[in-house]
C-alpha positions as CSV (number, residue, x, y, z in Angstrom):
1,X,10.2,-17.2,16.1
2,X,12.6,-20.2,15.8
3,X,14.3,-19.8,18.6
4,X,13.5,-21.7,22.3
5,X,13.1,-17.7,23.5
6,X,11.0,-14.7,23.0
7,X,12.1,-12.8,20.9
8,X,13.1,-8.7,21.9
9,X,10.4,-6.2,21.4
10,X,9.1,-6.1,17.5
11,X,8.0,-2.4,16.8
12,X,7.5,-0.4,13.6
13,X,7.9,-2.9,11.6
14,X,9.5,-2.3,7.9
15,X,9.2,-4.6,5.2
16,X,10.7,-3.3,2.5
17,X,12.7,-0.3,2.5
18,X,14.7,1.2,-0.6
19,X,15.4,3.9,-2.9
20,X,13.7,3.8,-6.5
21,X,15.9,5.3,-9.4
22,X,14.0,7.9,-10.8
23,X,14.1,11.6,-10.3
24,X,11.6,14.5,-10.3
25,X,8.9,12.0,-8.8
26,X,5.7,12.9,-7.7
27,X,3.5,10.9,-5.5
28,X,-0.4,10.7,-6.6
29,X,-2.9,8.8,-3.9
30,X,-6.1,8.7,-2.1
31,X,-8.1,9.5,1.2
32,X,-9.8,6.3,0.5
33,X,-12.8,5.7,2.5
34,X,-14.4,8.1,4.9
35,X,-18.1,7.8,4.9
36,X,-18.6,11.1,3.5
37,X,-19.0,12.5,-0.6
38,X,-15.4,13.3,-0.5
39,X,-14.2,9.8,-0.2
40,X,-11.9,8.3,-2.7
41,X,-10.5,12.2,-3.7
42,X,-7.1,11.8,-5.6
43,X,-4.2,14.0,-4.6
44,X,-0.8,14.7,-5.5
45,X,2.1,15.3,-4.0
46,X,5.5,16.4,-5.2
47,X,7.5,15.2,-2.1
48,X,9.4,18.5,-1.7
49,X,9.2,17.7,2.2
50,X,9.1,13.8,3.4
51,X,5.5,12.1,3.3
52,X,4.3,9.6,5.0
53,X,0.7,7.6,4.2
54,X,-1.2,5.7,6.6
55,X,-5.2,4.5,7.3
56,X,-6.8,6.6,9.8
57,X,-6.7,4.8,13.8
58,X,-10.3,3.1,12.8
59,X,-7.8,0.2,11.9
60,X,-9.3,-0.3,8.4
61,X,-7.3,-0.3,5.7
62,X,-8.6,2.3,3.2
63,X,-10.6,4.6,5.8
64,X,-8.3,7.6,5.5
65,X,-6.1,6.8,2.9
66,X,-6.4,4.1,0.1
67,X,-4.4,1.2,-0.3
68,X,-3.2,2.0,-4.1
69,X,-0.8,4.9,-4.8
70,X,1.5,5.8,-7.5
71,X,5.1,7.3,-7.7
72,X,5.4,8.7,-11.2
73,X,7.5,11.3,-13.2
74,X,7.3,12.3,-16.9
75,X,8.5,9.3,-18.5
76,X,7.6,6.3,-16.2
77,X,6.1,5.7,-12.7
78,X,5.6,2.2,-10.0
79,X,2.3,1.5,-9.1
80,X,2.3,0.4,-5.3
81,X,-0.7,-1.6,-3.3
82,X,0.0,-2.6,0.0
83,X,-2.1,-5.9,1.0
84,X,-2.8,-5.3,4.7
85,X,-6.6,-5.4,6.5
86,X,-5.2,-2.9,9.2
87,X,-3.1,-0.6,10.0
88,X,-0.3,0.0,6.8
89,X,2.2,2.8,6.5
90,X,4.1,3.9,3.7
91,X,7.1,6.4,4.0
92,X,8.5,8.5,0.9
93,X,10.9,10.9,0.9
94,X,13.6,12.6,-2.2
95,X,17.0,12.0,-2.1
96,X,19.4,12.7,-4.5
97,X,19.5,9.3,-6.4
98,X,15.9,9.1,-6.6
99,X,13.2,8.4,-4.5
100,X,13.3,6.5,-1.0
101,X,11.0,4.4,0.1
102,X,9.3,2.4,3.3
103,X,6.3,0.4,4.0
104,X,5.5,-1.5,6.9
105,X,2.9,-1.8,10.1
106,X,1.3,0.4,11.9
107,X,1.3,0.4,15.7
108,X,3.0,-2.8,16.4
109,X,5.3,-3.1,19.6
110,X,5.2,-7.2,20.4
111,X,7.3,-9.7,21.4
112,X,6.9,-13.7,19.8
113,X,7.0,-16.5,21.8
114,X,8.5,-19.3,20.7
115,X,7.1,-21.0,17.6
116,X,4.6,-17.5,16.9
117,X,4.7,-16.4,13.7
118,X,2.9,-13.2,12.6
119,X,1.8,-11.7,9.3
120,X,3.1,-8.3,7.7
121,X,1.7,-5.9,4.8
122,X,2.2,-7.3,1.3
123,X,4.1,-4.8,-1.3
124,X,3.1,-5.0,-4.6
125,X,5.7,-2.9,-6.7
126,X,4.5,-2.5,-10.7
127,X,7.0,-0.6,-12.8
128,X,5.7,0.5,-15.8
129,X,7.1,3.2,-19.0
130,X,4.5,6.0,-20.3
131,X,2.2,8.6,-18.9
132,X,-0.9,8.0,-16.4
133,X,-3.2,6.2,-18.6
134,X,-0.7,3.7,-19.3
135,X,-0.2,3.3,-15.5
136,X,-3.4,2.5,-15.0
137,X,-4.4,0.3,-17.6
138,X,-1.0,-1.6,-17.0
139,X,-2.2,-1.9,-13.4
140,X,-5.9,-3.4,-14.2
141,X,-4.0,-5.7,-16.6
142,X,-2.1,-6.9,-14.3
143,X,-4.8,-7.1,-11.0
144,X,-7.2,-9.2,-13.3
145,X,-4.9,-11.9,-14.5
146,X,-2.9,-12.1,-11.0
147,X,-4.7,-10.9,-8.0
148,X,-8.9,-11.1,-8.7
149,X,-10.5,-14.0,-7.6
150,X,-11.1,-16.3,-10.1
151,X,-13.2,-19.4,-10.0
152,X,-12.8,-22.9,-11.1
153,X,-12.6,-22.2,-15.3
154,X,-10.6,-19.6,-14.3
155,X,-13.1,-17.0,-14.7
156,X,-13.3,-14.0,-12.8
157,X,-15.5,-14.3,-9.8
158,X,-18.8,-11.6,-10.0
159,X,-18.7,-9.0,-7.0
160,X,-21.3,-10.6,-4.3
161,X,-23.8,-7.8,-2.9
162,X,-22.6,-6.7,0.4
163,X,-23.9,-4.4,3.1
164,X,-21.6,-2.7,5.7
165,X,-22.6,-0.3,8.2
166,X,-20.8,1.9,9.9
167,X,-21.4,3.3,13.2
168,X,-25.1,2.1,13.4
């Protein structure tokens, strides 16, 4: 807020709303994390009726539905990962020019003070020609040489064991 007021009441939040060009799309993502053997299932969905994607109200950002998702059709697809430790939402819905879609936060209804500033989701949009394998491999491609954590040489940094219990 740059203003010398508070600002009027922030809620649902979009980021980035728009329609991608491509018919005939269908939507492939996850339940991500929910403690049980049918974690991390994959599921598709060929947005006949609007769909909207969102973690569970744990406020984690995979338990209920994972953070990576893909809009795809015969020829070509976008891989999307929202970068948000909470509460995300993604909105998609067919129109006749292609595909709309909205991302955003979750549960937000705020005001800022002056000087406040606050943090949204991150949208990672990856466009990419060719059929699923392609999309994938174009993805890891791309997640290793951008987004991992590398270390001084530039080498990626080795996963660190971690424990993390739920509801103990």
């Amino acid at each position: 807020n740059v203003s010398n007021e508070k600002t009027k009441i922030l809620s649902d939040v979009r980021i980035a709303v728009g329609n991608l060009d491509f018919k005939d799309t269908e939507l492939v993502y996850s339940n991500g994390d929910n403690l049980q053997n049918t974690g991390y299932e994959y599921f598709q969905n060929d947005l006949s009726v609007p769909f909207t994607l969102s973690p569970d109200e744990s406020g984690t950002s995979c338990c209920g539905a994972a953070p990576y998702i893909r809009l795809k059709n015969a020829e070509k697809g976008v891989n999307i990962a929202v970068g948000w430790t909470g509460m995300w939402v993604a909105d998609f819905e067919k129109t006749k020019s292609g595909t709309k879609v909205s991302f955003g936060q979750k549960r937000c209804h705020m005001y800022l003070n002056p000087g406040e500033i606050i943090r949204t989701p991150r949208i990672n949009l990856q466009a990419y020609y060719g059929d699923d394998n392609h999309g994938r491999n174009s993805w890891r491609r791309f997640f290793f040489k951008h987004i991992c954590p590398k270390d001084t040489d530039g080498q990626v940094i080795s996963p660190k064991l971690c424990l993390h219990v739920f509801g103990a």
